[in-house]
N, C-alpha and C positions, 0 to 999 in steps of 0.2 A: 498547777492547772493550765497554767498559759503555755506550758510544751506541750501537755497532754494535749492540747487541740491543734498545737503547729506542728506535730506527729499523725494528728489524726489526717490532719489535709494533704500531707505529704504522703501519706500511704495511697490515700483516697485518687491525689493527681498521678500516683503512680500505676495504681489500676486502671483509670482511667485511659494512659496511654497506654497499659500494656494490653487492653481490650482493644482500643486504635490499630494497634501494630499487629495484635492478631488475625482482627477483618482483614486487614488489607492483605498480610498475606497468605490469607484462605481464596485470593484470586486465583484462579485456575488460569494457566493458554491452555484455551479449546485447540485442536486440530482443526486441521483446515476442512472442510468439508467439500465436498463431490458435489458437481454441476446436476443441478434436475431439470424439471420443465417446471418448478417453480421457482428458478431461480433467476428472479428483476432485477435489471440495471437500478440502482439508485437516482440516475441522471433522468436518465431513457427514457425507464419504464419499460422499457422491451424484457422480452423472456434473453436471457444470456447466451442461450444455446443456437441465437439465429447470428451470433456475431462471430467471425474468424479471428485468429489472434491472440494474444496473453490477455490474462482477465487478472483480475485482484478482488481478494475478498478482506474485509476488515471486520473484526471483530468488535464490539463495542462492550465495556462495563455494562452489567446487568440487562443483555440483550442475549439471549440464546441462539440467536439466528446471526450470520453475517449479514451483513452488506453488501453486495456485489457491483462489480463494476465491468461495464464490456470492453474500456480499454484500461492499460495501466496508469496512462497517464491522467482518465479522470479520478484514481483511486489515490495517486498522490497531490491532484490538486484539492480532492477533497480533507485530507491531511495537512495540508498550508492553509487550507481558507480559514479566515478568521472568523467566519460566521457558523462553521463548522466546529463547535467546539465542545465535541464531544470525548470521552475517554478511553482511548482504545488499549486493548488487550493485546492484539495481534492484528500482525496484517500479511496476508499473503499473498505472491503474485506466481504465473507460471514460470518454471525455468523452461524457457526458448531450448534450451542445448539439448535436452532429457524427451523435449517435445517430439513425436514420430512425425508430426501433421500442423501445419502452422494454422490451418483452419481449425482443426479442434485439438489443443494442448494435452487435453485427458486428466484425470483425475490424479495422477501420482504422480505430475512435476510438480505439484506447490514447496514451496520454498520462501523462507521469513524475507518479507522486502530487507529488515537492515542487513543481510547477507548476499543480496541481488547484486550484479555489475550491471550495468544499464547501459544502453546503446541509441543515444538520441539523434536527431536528424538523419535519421536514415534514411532510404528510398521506401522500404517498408511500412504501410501503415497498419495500423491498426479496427480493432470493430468497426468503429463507424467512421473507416474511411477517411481518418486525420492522423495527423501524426502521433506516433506512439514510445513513450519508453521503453525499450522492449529489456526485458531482466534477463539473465542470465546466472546460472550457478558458480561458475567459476570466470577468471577474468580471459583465459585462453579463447574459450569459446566466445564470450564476447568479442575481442579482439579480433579474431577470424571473421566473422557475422560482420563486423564493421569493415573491414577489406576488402567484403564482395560486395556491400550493401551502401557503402557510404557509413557518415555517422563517427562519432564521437562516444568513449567507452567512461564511463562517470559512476561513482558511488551516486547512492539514493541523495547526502546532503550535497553533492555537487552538481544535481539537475538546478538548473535555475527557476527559478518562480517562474518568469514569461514563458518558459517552456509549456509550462502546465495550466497557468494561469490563465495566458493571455490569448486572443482570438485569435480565432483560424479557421477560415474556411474551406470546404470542402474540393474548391479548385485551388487552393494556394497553397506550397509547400513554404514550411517553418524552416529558414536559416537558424544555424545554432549559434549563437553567441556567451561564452561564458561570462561574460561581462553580465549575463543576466538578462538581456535586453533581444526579444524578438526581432528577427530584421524583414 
């Protein structure tokens, strides 16, 4: 009798996980979705489409809708914030390189941030006129873009926290410091 119930529980915590491991992966990546006139900064509150420059959208666990953000680099500080801690699905930002128009990127450069090269401290800013991450598809084009532009070419985990983090105003240009540290 005493196996019969240390059989019974062992099947039981087996279903158990194996019901666990199903949900989880019955999560979907949504695709990236197309800019409308209802699509709000998360930060802002602004409509998206009154800002120039790469936008990012984040997908969230059991949220239908993204996220939006009018520069890249508020869409990666909201992905570091510790008070931000939410579960995301996907995140997408525009590829720069694929872009016609750096005012408006268009609907068919999104591309997965962890495949972006990123181009920080550059002359370039971004929507609301601060400095921006600006992503790119491939590391070439990056490279190029930082040549003409200034700027430093960085995977997504080698942007430093103070880049994104840390304050900046709208008269002051962000020195890039890999050490991490705003100057």
């Amino acid at each position: 009798m005493n196996i019969f119930v240390r059989l019974s529980a062992i099947v039981a915590m087996a279903i158990t996980i194996s019901a666990c491991s199903e949900q989880e992966a019955k999560i979907e990546i949504p695709q990236p979705v197309a800019l409308s006139e209802e699509s709000v900064g998360h930060y802002c509150n602004m409509t998206i489409l009154e800002h120039t420059g790469p936008k990012a959208q984040i997908h969230l666990v059991n949220n239908p809708h993204p996220i939006w953000f009018s520069q890249v680099r508020d869409g990666i500080a909201f992905l570091r914030s510790p008070e931000e801690n939410y579960e995301t699905v996907a995140v997408y930002v525009n590829d720069m390189g694929k872009a016609e128009d750096w005012d408006f990127p268009g609907d068919d450069t999104w591309i997965d941030v962890q495949k972006a090269w990123f181009v920080i401290g550059s002359a370039k800013t971004g929507g609301m006129g601060t400095p921006e991450a600006i992503p790119f598809g491939d590391e070439q084009t990056a490279s190029a873009f930082a040549t003409e532009n200034g700027g430093v070419v960085v995977r997504l985990a080698e942007i430093p926290d103070a880049y994104v983090l840390g304050p900046v105003g709208f008269d002051q240009k962000q020195e890039v410091s890999m050490t991490g540290a705003s100057q």
